[in-house]
N, C-alpha and C positions, 0 to 999 in steps of 0.2 A: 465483553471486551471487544472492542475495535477492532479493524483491519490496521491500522495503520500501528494501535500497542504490539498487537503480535508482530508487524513486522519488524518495528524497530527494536522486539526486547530479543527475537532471532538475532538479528543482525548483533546488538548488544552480546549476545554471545557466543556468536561466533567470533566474532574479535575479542572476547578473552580469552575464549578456546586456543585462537592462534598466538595471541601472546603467551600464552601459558606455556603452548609447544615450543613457542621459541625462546622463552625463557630456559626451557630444560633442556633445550639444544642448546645453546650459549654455554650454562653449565655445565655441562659434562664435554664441549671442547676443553674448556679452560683448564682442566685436568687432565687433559692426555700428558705422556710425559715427552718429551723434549728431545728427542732420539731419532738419527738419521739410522737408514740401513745398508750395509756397507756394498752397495752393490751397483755394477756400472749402468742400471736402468734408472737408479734411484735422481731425486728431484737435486735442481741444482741448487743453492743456495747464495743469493748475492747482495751485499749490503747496500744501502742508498747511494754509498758512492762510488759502488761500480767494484768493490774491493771483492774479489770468490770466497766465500766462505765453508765451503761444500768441505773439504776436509776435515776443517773444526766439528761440523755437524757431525758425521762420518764416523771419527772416531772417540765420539763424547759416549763414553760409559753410561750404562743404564745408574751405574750407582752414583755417578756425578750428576745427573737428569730427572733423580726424584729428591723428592724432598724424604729427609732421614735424620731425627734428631740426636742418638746416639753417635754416628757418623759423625755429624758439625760439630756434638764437646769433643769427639776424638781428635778431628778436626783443627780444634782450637788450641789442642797441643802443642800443633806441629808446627812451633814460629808465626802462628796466622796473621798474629799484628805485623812481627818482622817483616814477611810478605808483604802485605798491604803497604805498608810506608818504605817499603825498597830498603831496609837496614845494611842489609848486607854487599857486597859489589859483586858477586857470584850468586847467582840461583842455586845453583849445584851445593853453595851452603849450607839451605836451608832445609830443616828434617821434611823430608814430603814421602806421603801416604803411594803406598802402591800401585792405587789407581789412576795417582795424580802421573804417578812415573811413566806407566802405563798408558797414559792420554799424549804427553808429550813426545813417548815415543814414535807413538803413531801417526800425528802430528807431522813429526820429521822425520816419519818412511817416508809422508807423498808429497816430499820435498817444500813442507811451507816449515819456515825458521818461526817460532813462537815468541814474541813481544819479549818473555823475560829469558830468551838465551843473544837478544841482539845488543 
């Protein structure tokens, strides 16, 4: 075998070695869950048009943040479509889940009004 096959079949894998690692690193970010921590060191959060979104992160429940399929039919109880297509002219109408209650409240402790109480 040549100098020049060994070097290029090295080289050939060493670059799938690093694709490979950066494939399972890519992977297993895409999984983390979705969850800020409530604490005034924590990262700020700002949308492309300059809107703060650091309190929504903040107080987003870990149960709102993973994916859970029992949760979504419960879920789909509770008005989900009424929700989605604004049925009703009060929020406060609509049957909602605990955690949902629980997110909104915290929400409007750190003073931001939430899309469906305006």
């Amino acid at each position: 075998m040549s100098v020049f096959q060994r070097f290029t079949r090295g080289v050939a894998q060493r670059l799938a070695l690093a694709f490979l690692a950066g494939l399972l690193w890519l992977s297993s970010s895409l999984f983390t869950p979705a969850y800020a921590a409530d604490s005034p060191a924590a990262k700020r959060y700002i949308a492309a048009d300059g809107t703060d979104l650091t309190a929504m992160a903040q107080c987003l429940p870990k149960e709102l943040s993973q994916g859970n399929f029992s949760r979504a039919l419960r879920e789909a109880q509770n008005d989900f479509l009424e929700k989605v297509f604004d049925v009703k002219d009060n929020y406060d109408d609509y049957k909602l889940d605990e955690t949902e209650i629980a997110y909104l409240a915290c929400v409007e402790s750190k003073g931001v009004i939430p899309q469906v109480k305006r």
